[in-house]
Structures are given as structure tokens and as C-alpha cells.
N, C-alpha and C positions, 0 to 999 in steps of 0.2 A: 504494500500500500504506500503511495506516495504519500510525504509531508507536504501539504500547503505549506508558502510562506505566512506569516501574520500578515500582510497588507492586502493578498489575496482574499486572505480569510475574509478581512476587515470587510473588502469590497464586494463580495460575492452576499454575504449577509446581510450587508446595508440595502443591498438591493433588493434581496428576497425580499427582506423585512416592506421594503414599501409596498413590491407585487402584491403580499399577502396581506395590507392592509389596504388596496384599492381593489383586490377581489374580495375582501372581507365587506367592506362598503357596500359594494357591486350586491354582495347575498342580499344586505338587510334589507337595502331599496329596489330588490325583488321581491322580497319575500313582503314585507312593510311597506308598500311605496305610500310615500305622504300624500294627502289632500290634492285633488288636480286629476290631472289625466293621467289614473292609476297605471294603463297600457304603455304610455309611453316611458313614465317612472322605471318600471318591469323591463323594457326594453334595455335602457339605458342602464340601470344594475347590472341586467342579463352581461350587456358590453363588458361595463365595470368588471365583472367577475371574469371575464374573456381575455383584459389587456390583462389582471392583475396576474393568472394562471400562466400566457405567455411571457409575460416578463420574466415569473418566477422560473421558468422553462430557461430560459436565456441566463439567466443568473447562476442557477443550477450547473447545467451542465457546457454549452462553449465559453462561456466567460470562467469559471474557473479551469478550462482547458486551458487560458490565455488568448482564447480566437478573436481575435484583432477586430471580426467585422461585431461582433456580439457586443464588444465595448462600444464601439461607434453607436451601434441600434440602440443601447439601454441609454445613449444620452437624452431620448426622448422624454424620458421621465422627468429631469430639472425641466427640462422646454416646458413641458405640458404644465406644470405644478407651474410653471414662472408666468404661464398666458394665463393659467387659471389666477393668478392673483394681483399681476397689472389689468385685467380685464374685470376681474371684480365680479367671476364667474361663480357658481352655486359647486361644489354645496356649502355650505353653513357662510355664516356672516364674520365670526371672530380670524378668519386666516389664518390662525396659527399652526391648522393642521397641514396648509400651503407650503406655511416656511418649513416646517419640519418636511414633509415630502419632497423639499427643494435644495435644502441641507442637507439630508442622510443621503439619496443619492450623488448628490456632488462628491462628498465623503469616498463614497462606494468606489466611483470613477476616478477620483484625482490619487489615492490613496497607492491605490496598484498597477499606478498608471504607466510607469517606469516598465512593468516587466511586461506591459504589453508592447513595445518600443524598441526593448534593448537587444532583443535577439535571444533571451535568457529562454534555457530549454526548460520545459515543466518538471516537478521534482523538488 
């Protein structure tokens, strides 16, 4: 069994950790969708738990192989969390779940970022 580095570790975790809490989200506003247009709510969850599974897919297994293009794709996550909160998008009002989804992946990506780069073989 290979030893991860710790900055792997750090990155591949930070990221899970968001996947699983924008498909944990995704469940409740399936399962619970608020007042409104319940179908679309539903829908939008359904997605929610879609991106969060794929991410967590991407963080799992090519990004701590080190595959170059997997880090590239998981930067979508600061983008999306950073439009979600200059746009002043739903869900909730306080943002602060914004800035932590916008921090912990930066974390994830700047952290290990080096040994996607350097030519370093896995190990």
C-alpha cells in the first residue's frame, strides 16, 4: 500500500469534505424542498447531490493518483462557491457556508499543488 504525502492527504479531503456536503445539501432539498415550486426544488437537490457525488468521485480516486487534468476540473468548486456569493445566489442568506466552500477547496488545490507540477512519481 502506498503512503500518501500529508498535502495530498490535506487536498484530496478538503475536497471530498465539500463534495459530501453539496450532495448532503442536494439530499435535504430533495427530500425537504422549501415552500415554492417543490418540482423544481427536487430537481435542483437531485443536481446538488449529482455534482457533490462527482466531485467526491474526482477527489477520491484521479486526484489523489496526482492526474493533472482532475486538479484542473475540481477548481470548479472555489469558481462556483465564489459566483455563488458575488452574485448573492441562494441558498441561505448568512454566506458563510460560501466562504467556507471557497476556502476549504482552495486549501485542497493550493496545498498539493506542487506535486501535481513537479514530475514527482506517486508513492
Amino acid at each position: 500500500m502506498r503512503r500518501e504525502r500529508l498535502e495530498l492527504r490535506v487536498g484530496w479531503i478538503s475536497l471530498a469534505a465539500v463534495s459530501l456536503g453539496i450532495a448532503g445539501f442536494g439530499l435535504v432539498v430533495a427530500i425537504a424542498p422549501p415552500a415554492g415550486d417543490a418540482l423544481l426544488y427536487r430537481a435542483d437537490g437531485l443536481a446538488s447531490v449529482g455534482l457533490g457525488l462527482f466531485g467526491a468521485l474526482l477527489a477520491v480516486v484521479p486526484f489523489r493518483r496526482r492526474e493533472r487534468w482532475a486538479w484542473f476540473a475540481l477548481w470548479f468548486y472555489p469558481a462556483f462557491w465564489l459566483a455563488h456569493l458575488l452574485g448573492g445566489l441562494p441558498p441561505g442568506k448568512d454566506h458563510v457556508h460560501q466562504v467556507v466552500f471557497i476556502v476549504l477547496p482552495l486549501v485542497g488545490l493550493v496545498v498539493p499543488s506542487r506535486q501535481f507540477f513537479r514530475g514527482e512519481t506517486p508513492g
